[in-house]
C-alpha positions as CSV (number, residue, x, y, z in Angstrom):
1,X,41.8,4.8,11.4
2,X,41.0,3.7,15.0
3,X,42.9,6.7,16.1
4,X,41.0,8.9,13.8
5,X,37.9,7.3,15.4
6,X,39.0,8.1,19.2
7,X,39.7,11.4,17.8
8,X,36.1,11.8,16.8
9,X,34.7,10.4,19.8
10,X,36.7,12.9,22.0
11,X,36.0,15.9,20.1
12,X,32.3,14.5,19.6
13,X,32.4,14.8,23.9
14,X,33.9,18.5,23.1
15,X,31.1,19.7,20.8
16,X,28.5,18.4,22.7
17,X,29.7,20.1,26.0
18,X,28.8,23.4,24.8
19,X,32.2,24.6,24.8
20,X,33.0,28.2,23.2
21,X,36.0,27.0,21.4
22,X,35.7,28.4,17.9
23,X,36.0,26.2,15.1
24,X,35.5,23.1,16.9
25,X,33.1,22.0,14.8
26,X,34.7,22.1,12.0
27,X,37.8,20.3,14.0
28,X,34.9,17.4,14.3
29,X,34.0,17.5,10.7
30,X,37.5,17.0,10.2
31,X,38.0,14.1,12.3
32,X,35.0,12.3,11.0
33,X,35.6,13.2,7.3
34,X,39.3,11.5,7.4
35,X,37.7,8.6,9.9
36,X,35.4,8.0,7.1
37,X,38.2,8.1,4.3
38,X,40.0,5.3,6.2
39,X,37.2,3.7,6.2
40,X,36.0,3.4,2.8
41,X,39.5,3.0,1.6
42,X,39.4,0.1,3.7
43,X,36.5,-1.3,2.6
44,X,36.7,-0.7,-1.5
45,X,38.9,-3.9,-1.1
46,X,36.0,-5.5,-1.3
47,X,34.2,-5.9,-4.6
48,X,30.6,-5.0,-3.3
49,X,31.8,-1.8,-1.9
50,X,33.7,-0.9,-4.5
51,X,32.4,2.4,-5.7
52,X,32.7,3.9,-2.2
53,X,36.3,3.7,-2.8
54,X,36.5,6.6,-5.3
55,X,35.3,8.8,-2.7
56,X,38.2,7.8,0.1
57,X,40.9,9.8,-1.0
58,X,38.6,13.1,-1.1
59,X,37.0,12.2,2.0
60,X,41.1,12.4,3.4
61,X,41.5,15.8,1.9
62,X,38.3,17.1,3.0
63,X,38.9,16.4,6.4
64,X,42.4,18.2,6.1
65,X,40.5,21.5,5.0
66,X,37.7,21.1,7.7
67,X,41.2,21.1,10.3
68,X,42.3,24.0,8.1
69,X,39.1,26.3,8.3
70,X,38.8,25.1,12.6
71,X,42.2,26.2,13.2
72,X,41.9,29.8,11.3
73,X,38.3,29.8,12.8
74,X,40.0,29.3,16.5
75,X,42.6,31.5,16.0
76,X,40.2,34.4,14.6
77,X,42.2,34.1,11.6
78,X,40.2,35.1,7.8
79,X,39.9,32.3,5.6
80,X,41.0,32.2,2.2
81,X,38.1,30.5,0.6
82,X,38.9,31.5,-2.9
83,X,42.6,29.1,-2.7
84,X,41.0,26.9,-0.5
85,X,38.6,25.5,-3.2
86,X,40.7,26.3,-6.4
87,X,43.1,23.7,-4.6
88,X,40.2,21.5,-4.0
89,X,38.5,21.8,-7.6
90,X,42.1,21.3,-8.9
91,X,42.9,18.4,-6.7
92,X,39.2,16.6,-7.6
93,X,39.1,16.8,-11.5
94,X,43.2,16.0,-11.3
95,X,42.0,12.6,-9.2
96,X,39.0,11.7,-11.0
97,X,40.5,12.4,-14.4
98,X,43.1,9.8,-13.5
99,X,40.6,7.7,-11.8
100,X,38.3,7.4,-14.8
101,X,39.7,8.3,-17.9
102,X,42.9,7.2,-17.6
103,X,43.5,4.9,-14.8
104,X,47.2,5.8,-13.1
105,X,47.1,4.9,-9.5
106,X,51.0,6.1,-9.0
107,X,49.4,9.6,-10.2
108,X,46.7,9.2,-8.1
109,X,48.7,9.0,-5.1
110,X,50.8,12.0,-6.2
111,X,47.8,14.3,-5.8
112,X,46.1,13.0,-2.9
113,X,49.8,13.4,-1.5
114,X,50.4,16.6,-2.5
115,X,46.7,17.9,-1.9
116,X,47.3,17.1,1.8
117,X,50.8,18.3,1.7
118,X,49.5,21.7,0.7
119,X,46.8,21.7,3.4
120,X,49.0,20.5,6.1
121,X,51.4,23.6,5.0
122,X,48.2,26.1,5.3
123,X,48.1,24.5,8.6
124,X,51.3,24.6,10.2
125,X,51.5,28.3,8.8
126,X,48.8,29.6,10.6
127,X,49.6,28.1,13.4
128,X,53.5,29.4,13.6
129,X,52.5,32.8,12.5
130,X,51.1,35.8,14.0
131,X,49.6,36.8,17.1
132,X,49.1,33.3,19.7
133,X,48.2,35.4,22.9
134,X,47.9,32.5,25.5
135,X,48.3,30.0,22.4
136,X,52.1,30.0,22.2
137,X,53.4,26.6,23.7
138,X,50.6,24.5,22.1
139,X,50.2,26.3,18.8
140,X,53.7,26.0,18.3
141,X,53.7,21.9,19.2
142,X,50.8,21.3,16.6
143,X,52.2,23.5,13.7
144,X,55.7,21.9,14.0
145,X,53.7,18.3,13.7
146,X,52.0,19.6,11.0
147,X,55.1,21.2,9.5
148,X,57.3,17.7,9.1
149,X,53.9,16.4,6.9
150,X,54.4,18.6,3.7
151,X,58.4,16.9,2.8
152,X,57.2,13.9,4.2
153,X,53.8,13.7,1.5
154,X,56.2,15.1,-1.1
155,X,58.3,12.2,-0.6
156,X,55.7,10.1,-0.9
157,X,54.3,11.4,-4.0
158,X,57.7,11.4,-5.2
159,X,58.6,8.1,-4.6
160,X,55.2,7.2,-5.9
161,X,55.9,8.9,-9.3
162,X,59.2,7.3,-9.8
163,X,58.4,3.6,-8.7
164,X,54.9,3.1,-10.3
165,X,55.1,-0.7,-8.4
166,X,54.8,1.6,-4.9
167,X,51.1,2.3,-6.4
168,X,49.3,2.2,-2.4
169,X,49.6,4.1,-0.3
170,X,49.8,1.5,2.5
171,X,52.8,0.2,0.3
172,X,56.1,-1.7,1.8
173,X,58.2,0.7,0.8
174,X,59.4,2.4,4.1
175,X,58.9,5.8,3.2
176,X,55.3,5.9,1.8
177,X,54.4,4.7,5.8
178,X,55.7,7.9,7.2
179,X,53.1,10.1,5.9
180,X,50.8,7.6,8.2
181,X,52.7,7.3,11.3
182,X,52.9,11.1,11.9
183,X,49.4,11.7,12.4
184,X,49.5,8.7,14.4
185,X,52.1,10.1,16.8
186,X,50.1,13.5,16.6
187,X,46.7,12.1,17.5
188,X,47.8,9.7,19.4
189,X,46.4,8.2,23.1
């Protein structure tokens, strides 16, 4: 979460700057939505603060769909809103359902997974397709960083349906700490 943080801060410094970079601002709800997630996950350890914790995971997928909609806003690309928030509506009454009525955390973790699997795909896809006048090089690095994050959440909702006892998704099994480390390496200093 502190990288997600820096991130904010330096596209915050972006926004401000009056830049003419399309879709930046949704870039920096991005960043501060998934900041935030961290966040309150973090902090629903704690019995006080535990009903901010349902809202973690969505704020995580949120963010992943305000990165979606800056992307096809920079590259002038349309949107599809209509998949976009069938995906979303799915992915919310799939969480809560197995939040509230019947509690399965492993399930849980399966759709938040997946959810950000399927965004990260919309992602790299956009990024590795079409026209990139001037956009090649850089387009290219971010989409096939955001390519390796769909198997990688698959695995991890995998894993997490199979093993029920890997219910976190900061778990010790090895593989449910990829899914983490590659944003790390993306956002990195």
């Amino acid at each position: 979460s502190l990288t997600m943080v820096t991130q904010v801060v330096a596209i915050f410094i972006q926004y401000r700057a009056d830049t003419p970079y399309r879709g930046i601002g949704w870039w920096l709800a991005g960043a501060a939505s998934m900041a935030l997630g961290f966040v309150v996950l973090a902090l629903g350890r704690n019995d006080y603060v535990r009903v901010l914790s349902v809202i973690g995971n969505p704020l995580l997928v949120l963010g992943r769909i305000c990165l979606l909609l800056g992307t096809l806003r920079f590259l002038k690309r349309e949107e599809p809103r209509r998949a976009i928030g069938a995906i979303f509506a799915a992915f919310l009454v799939l969480y809560y359902y197995h939040l509230f009525a019947v509690d399965d955390i492993a399930f849980r973790t399966v759709v938040v997974s997946a959810a950000i699997a399927v965004y990260s795909l919309m992602i790299a896809r956009a990024l590795l397709s079409g026209p990139r006048v001037g956009l090649a090089g850089p387009a290219g690095f971010t989409g096939a960083v955001f390519l390796p994050q769909r198997p990688l959440r698959s695995g991890a909702a995998a894993t997490s349906a199979w093993h029920s006892s890997s219910v976190s998704d900061f778990g010790s099994r090895s593989f449910g700490i990829l899914p983490f480390f590659l944003p790390s390496v993306m956002y990195g200093p």
